[in-house]
C-alpha positions as CSV (number, residue, x, y, z in Angstrom):
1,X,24.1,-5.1,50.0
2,X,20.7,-4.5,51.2
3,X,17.9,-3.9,48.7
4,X,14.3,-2.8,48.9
5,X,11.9,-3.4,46.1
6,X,8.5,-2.0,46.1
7,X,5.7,-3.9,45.4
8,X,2.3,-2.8,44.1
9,X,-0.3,-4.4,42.4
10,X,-3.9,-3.5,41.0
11,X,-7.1,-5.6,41.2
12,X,-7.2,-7.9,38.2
13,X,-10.8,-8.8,36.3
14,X,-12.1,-12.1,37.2
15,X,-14.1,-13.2,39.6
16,X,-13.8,-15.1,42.2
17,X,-10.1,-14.0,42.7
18,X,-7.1,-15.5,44.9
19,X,-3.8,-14.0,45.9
20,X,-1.0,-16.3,46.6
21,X,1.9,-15.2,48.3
22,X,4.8,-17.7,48.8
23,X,7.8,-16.8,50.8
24,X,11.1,-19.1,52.1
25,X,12.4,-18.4,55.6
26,X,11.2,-14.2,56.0
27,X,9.9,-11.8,58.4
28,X,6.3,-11.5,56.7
29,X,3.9,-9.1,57.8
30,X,0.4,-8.2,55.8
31,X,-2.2,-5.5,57.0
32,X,-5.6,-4.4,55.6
33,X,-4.9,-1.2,53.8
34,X,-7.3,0.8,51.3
35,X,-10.0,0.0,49.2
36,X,-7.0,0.1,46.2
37,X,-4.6,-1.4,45.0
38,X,-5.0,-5.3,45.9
39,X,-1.3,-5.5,47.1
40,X,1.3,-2.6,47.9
41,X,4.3,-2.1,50.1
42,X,8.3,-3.1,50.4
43,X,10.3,-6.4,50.0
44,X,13.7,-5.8,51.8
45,X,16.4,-8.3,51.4
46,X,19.5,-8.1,52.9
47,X,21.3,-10.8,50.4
48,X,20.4,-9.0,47.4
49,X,20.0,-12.3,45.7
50,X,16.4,-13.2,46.8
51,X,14.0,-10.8,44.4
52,X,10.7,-11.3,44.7
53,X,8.5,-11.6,41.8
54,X,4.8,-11.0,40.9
55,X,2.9,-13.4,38.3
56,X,-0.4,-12.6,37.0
57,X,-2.6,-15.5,35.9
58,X,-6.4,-16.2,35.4
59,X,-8.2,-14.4,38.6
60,X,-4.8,-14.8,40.5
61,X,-2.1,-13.0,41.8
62,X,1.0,-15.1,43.0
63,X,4.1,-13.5,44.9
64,X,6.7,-15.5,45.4
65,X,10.9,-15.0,45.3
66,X,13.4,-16.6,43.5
67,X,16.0,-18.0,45.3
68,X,19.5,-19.3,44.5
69,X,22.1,-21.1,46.4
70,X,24.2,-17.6,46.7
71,X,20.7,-17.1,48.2
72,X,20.4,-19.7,50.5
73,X,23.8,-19.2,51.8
74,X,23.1,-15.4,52.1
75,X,20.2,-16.1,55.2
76,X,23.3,-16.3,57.4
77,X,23.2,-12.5,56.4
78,X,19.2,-11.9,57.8
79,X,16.7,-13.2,56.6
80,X,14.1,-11.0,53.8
81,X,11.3,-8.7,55.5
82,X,8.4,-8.6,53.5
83,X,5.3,-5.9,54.4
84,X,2.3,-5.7,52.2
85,X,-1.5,-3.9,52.7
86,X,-4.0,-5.6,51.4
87,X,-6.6,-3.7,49.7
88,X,-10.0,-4.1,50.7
89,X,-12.4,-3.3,47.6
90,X,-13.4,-6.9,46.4
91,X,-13.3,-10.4,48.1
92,X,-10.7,-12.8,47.4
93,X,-9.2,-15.8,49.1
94,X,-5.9,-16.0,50.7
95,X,-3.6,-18.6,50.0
96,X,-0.2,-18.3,52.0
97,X,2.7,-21.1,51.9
98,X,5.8,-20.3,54.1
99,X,9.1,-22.0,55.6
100,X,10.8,-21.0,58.9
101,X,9.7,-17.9,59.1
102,X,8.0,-14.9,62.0
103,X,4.7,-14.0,60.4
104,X,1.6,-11.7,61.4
105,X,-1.2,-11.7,59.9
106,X,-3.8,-8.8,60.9
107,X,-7.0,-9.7,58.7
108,X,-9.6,-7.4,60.4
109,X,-12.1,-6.1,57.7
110,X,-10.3,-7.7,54.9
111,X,-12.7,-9.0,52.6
112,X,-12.0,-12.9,52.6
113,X,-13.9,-15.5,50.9
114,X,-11.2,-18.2,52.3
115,X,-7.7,-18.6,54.3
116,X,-5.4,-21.4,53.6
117,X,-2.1,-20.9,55.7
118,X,0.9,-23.9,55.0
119,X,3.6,-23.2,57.3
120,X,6.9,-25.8,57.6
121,X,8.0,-24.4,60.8
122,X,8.2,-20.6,62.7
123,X,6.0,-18.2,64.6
124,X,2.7,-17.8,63.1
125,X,0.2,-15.0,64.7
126,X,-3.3,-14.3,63.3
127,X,-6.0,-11.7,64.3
128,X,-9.1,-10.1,63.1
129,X,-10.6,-7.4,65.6
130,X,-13.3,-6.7,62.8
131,X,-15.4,-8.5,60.6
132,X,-14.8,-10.2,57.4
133,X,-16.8,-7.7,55.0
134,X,-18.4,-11.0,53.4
135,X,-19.0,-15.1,54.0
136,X,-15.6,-17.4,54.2
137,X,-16.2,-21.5,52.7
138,X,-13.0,-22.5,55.0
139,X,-10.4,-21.4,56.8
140,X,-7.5,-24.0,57.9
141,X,-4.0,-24.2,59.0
142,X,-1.2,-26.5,58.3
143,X,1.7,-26.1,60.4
144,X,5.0,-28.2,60.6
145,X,6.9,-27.2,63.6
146,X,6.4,-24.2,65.5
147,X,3.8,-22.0,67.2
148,X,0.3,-20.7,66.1
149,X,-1.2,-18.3,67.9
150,X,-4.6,-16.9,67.1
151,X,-7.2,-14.0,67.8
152,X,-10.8,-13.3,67.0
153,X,-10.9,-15.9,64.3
154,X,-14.9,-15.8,64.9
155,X,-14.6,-11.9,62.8
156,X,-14.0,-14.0,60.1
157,X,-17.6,-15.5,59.3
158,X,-16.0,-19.1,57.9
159,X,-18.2,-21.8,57.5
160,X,-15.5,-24.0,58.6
161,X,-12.1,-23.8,60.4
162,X,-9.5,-26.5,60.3
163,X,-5.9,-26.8,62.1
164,X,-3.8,-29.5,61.4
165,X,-0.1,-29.8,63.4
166,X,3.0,-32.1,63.5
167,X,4.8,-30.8,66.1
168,X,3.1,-27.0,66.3
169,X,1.5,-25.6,69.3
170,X,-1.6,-24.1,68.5
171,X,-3.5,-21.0,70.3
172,X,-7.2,-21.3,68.1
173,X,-9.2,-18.2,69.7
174,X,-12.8,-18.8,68.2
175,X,-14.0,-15.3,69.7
176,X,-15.7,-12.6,67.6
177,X,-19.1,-11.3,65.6
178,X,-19.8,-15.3,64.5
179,X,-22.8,-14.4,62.6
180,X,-22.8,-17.8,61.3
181,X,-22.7,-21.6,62.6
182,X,-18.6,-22.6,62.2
183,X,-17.4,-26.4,62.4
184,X,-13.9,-27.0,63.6
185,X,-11.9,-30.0,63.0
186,X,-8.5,-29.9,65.0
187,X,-5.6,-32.4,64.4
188,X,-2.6,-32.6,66.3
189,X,0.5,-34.8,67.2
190,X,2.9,-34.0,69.3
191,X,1.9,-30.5,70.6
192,X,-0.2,-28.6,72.8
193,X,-3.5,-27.5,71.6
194,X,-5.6,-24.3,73.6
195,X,-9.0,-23.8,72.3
196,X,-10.8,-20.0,73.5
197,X,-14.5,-19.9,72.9
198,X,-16.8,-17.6,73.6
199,X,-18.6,-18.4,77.2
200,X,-22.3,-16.2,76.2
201,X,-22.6,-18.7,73.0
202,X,-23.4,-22.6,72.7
203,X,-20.4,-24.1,71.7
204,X,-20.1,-27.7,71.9
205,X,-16.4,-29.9,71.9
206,X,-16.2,-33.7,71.3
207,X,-12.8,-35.0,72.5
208,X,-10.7,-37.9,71.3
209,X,-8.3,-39.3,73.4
210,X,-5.1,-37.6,74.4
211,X,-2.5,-38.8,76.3
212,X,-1.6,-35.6,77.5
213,X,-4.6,-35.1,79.0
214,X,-7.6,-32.1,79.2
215,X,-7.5,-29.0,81.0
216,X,-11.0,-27.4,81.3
217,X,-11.0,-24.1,83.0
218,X,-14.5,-22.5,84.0
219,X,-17.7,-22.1,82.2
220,X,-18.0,-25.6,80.7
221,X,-20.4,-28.6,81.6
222,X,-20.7,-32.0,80.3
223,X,-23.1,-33.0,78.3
224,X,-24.4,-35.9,76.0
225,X,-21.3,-36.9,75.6
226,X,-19.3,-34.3,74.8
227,X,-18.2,-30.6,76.5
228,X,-20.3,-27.8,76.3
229,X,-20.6,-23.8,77.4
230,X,-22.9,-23.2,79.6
231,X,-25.4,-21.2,77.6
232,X,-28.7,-23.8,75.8
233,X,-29.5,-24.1,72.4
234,X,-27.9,-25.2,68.6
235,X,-24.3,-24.8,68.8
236,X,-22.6,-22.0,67.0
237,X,-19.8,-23.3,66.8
238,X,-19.4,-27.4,67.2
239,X,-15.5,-28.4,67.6
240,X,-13.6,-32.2,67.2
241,X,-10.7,-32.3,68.7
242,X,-7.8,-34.9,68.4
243,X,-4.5,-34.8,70.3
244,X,-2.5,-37.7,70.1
245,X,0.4,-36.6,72.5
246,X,0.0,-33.2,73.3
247,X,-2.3,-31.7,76.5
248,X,-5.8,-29.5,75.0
249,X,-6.9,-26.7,77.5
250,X,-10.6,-25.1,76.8
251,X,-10.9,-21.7,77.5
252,X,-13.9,-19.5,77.5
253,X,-13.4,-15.4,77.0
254,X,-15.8,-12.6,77.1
């Protein structure tokens, strides 16, 4: 039998906060919502053996399910859907750790001081058509197996962005406000990396080798020893990237 189970949390004192939300193999889908509560909307489980569960600790708010080998077994059933807003009234980070699983993630105007995504495998898509409210230290992604597909991650005014995959391909667009400088480390194995920058900033990208090889498409010169956009100046944003077996392509937008 099919259960729903809302879900609804306040803001909790403390300061810096973090919400963690850690889900096996799930249709996951977050949203900005209003300015309260932190967390609200609907966990749907078609095994009825899966509830999810909210833990309140120092500054942190973890969701996370419970899962039993009735559980396991019941996937063959569907797997969960989970659909939370995130309120928007004070900066947090985001921690998120998921298995096989189809997530989207729309962050625009969410109030992030960080983003750590851990992903085993599944379909991971990430946007931000508006501005992070306030400053992000980091902002990296860990996938396993799988695709990553990103937009607008500039909106979210990190300091840095890392992307680390095994087998993952990765779509990094670094468009957006980027009202600050943002260094990106990329690391990947056997997958196809495509990196979108924005062609009216200075963006530098040092290479290491790839066996796959390097796919520039228009708007870049070389430079000093490494690929660059063709506007002058500092950098905004200053990118290393290393594929061992996979292809990179370098896109400019805008």
């Amino acid at each position: 039998m099919t259960t729903e189970t809302p879900v609804r949390a306040p803001f909790i004192d403390g300061d810096p906060l973090t919400l963690r939300i850690q889900l096996g193999a799930c249709r996951l889908r977050l949203a900005p919502g209003a300015d309260e509560p932190w967390v609200v909307g609907t966990y749907t489980d078609p095994t009825d053996d899966n509830p999810v569960r909210l833990e309140v600790g120092e500054r942190r708010l973890a969701i996370d399910q419970q899962r039993s080998v009735g559980g396991t077994l019941g996937l063959f059933k569907g797997a969960p859907t989970c659909e939370l807003r995130l309120g928007t009234a004070r900066p947090y980070r985001l921690e998120l750790v998921t298995g096989g699983s189809d997530v989207d993630l729309d962050l625009g105007g969410v109030p992030l001081l960080g983003l750590d995504v851990k992903a085993g495998a599944g379909k991971l898509r990430v946007r931000a058509d508006r501005p992070n409210p306030v400053e992000a230290d980091e902002v990296t992604f860990r996938m396993g197996a799988g695709a990553l597909e990103t937009a607008g991650l500039g909106n979210l005014a990190a300091a840095r962005l890392e992307a680390e995959s095994g087998a993952a391909s990765l779509l990094l667009d670094l468009t957006g406000e980027l009202r600050r400088h943002l260094d990106v480390r990329v690391s990947a194995g056997m997958s196809s990396v495509k990196l979108v920058v924005p062609a009216d900033r200075p963006v530098r990208v040092s290479l290491d080798a790839t066996l796959g090889g390097t796919d520039l498409g228009d708007g870049f010169r070389t430079a000093d020893g490494a690929i660059r956009t063709l506007p002058e100046g500092d950098p905004v944003i200053d990118a290393r990237a290393t594929v061992a077996l996979g292809g990179l392509q370098l896109r400019t937008a805008g």
